[in-house]
C-alpha positions in Angstrom: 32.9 99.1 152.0 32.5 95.6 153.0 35.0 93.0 152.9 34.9 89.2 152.3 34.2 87.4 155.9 37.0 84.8 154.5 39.6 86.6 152.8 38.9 90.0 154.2 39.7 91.8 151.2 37.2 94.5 150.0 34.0 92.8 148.6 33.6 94.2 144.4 30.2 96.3 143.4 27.5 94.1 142.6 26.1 91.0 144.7 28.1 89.3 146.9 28.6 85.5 147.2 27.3 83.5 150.0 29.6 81.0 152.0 28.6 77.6 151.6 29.6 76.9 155.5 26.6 78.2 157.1 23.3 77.4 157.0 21.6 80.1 156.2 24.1 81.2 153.7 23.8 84.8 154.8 27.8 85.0 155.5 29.3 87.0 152.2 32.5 86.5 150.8 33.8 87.4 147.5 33.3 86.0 144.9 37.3 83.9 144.2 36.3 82.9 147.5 32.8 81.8 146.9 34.9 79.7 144.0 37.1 78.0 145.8 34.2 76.5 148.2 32.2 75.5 145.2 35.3 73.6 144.0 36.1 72.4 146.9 32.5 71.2 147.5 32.4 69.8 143.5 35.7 67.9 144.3 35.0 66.4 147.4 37.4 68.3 149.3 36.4 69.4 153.0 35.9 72.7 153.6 38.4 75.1 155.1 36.8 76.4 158.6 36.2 79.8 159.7 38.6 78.9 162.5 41.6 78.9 159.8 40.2 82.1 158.0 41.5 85.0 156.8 42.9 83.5 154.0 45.1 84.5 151.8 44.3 84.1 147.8 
């Protein structure tokens, strides 16, 4: 099983979400994750860097 490249909890059955940070959006988190950086993003907020991740939810 994979986990989330940001939370690094186990990634749920089904398609994965794709971190906003990188270009090629080919990094996959889950999907509360994905969530938060879409809120973030709506809300102007910056983005928390890889450099601060594992998160915790």
């Amino acid at each position: 099983m994979t986990n989330c490249a940001r939370c690094r909890q186990p990634l749920p059955d089904g398609p994965p979400a794709r971190s906003r940070l990188t270009h090629d959006r080919q990094l996959t988190i889950c999907s509360a994750c994905g969530t938060d950086e879409a809120v973030r993003d709506l809300t102007g907020l910056a983005p928390i860097p890889p450099t601060e991740w594992p998160l915790n939810h």
